[in-house]
N, C-alpha and C positions, 0 to 999 in steps of 0.2 A: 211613605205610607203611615198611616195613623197608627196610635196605639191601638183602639178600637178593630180598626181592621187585621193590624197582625194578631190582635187574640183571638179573631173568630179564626182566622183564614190558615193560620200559622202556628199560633203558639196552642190551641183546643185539641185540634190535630196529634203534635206532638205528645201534647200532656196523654191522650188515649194509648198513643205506640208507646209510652213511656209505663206505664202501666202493665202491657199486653205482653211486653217481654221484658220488662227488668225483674216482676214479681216472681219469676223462675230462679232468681238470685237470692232472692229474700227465702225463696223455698230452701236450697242450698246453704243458706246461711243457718234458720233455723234449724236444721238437722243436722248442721257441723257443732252445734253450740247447745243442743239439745233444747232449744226452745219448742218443746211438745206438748199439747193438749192432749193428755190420757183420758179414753173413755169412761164412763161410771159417774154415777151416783144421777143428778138432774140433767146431766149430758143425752144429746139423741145422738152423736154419733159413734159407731162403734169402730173404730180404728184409731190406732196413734196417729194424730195431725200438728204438723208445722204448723205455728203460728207466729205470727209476726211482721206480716205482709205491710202491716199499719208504715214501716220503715218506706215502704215503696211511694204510698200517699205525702209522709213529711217530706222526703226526697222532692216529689215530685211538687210540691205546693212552693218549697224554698225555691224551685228552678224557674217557676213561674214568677214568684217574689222580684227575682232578679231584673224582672222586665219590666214590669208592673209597677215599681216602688217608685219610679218619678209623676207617676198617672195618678198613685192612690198615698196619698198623703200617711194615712193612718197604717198602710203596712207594717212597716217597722215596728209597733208596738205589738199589731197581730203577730207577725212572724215571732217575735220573742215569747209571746203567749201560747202558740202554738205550741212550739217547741218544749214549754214548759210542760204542758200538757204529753205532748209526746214521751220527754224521758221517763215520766213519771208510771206512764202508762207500760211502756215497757218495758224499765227496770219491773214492773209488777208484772211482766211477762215470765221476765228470769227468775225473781225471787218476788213471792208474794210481800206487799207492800200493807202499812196499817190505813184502812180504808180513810181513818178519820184524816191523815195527814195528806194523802190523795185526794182528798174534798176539799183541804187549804189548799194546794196547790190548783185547782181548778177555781178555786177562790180566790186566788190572786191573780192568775190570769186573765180573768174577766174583769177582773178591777183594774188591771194594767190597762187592760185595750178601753176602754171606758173612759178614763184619763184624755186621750183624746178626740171621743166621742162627743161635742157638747150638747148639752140639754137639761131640764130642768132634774133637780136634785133628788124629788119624790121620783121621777119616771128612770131615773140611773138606776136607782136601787132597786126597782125592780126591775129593770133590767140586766144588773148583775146577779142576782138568786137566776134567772129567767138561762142566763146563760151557763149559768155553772149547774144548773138541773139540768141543763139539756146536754150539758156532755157527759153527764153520767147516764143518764136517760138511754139514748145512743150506747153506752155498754152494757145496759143492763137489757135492750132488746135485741141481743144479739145474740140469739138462741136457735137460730133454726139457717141454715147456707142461702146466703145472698141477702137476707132479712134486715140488715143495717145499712150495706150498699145502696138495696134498691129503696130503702127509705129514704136514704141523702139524693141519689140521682134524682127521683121524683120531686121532691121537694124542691133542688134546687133547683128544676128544668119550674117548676110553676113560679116560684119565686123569683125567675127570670125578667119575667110577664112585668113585673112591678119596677122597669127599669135597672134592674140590677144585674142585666146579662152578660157583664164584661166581664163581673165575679164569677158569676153560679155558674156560666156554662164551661171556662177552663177548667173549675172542680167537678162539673159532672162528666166531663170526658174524661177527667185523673181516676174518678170511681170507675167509668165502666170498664176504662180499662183493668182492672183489678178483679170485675165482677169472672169474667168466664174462668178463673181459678178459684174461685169461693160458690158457685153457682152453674147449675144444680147441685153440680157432686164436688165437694169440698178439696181439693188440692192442698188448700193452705186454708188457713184463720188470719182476722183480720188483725186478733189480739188485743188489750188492753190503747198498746200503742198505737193502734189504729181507730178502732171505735170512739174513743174519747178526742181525738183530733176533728171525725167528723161531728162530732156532737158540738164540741166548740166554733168550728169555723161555721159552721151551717147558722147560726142565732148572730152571730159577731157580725157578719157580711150584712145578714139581713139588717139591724139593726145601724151601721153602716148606711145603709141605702135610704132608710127608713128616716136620720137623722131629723132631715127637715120637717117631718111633718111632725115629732116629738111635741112640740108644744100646743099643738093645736088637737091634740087627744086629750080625753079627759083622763085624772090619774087612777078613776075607778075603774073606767073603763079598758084600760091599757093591760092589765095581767089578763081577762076575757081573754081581748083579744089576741096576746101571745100565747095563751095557750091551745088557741086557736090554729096559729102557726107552729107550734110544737108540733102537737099532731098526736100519732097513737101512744111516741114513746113517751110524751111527756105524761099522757093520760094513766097510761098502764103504768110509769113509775110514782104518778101521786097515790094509783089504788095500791102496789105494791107498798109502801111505805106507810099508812093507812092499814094497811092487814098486818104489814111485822109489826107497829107499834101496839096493836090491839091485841094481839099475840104473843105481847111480853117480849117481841126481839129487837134488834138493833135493827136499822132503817134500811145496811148494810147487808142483813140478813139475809145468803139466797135462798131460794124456793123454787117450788116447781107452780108456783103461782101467775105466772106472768100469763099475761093475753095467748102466745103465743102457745105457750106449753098447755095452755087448756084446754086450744083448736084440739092440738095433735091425742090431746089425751081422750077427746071425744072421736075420736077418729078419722081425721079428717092426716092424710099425708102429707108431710114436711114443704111440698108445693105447691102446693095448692094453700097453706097455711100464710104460706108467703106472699101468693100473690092475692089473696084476699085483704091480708093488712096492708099490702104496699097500696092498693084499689082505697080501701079507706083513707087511708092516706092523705091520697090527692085531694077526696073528697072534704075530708078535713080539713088539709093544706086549702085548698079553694078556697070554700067557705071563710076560712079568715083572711085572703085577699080580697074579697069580696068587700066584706066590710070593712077594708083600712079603705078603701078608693077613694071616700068620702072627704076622711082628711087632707087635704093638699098641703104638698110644701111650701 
């Protein structure tokens, strides 16, 4: 049986039950180890919540790694980037981390995996800012239960579309499994250590798939259209980063600014907030597959 097949048929499968019942461990974990989300201050929710669930994602992407790594040449350097990505994120679970040093280490992970990515010099570079905005992007939209899941699920089920289904659809079955403990009603959080993994692999994979047609974009046109593919998070972190600099604060500065916190403060409830962004989404997501179709590899 092919690689191809046992990832749809076998290992996609797995990856959702691996999600659906290990994330009850990670809940377990967080509350033995006091990794708690306290309510207050730009917070909507009101109860102490586990967070850390992100543990159940790297778990679950190294298990696939395992199968994967003779089919996708470039693993190995993703998986070490990930991973980077990961501790980082949740040692900033347990003990808050200085943002600036947390943005080099998302900065050298996408330069890792890029390394053996090849393509032309101008289109690298921006496609490593491209990747290391989007995984911070991905934590900084993760404000409201299930709002960063379902923005990875969606995304990668469209991004699918563009040949790249042996990737995206193992990781959106790793997410959803994940989702019905973070969604509707919060169980656990995804955490530092979670949200910045999906923000990394979701650009990395893409870009991955994308390789070949790299040269045959133009280099003006190439941020367009990635942030095309970024989608809401990447839009809502260049206005948030745009409002704290104009504002006198650090880029790292949080606020109750975001896309999302603006729904909910207009009145609009925490689901409905969710399932409008994740709708645009698509719509956004689309639209720049759309437009890459033209470039062939």
């Amino acid at each position: 049986m092919g690689f191809i097949l046992v990832n749809y048929v076998l290992l996609s499968p797995l990856l959702f039950l691996w999600g659906l019942f290990i994330t009850p461990l990670s809940i377990g974990l967080a509350n033995r180890y006091r990794i708690l989300d306290h309510p207050g201050g730009r917070k909507i929710h009101t109860m102490v919540t586990p967070r850390g669930a992100g543990i159940v994602f790297w778990l679950g992407f190294l298990l696939w790694a395992l199968f994967a790594a003779e089919s996708i040449p470039v693993l190995p350097a993703l998986t070490l980037g990930v991973s980077v990505v990961f501790f980082s994120g949740y040692w900033d679970d347990m003990k808050a981390l200085n943002p600036f040093g947390r943005f080099l280490a998302h900065l050298a992970s996408a330069g890792l995996f890029l390394l053996f990515v090849p393509m032309p010099m101008g289109h690298a570079l921006v496609c490593l800012f491209w990747i290391t905005g989007m995984t911070n992007a991905y934590n900084f939209i993760d404000g409201a239960n299930g709002l960063c899941l379902l923005m990875f699920i969606a995304t990668s089920c469209i991004l699918a579309l563009m040949g790249g289904g042996p990737l995206f659809i193992p990781m959106a079955c790793l997410a959803s499994g994940i989702l019905p403990w973070n969604f509707p009603r919060a169980k656990t959080f995804l955490g530092d250590g979670g949200t910045t993994p999906l923000g990394y692999l979701l650009p990395s994979l893409f870009i991955y798939t994308v390789a070949p047609r790299m040269p045959s974009i133009p280099f003006l046109t190439l941020p367009f259209l990635l942030l095309l593919i970024g989608g809401i998070p990447v839009w809502d972190t260049l206005f948030a980063i745009v409002r704290r600099l104009w504002s006198g604060y650090s880029p790292f500065h949080p606020d109750r600014g975001h896309i999302h916190h603006r729904l909910m403060d207009s009145g609009l409830s925490p689901f409905w907030t969710v399932m409008i962004l994740t709708g645009l989404q698509i719509v956004v997501v689309r639209l720049g597959v759309f437009l890459f179709t033209p470039y062939a590899p």
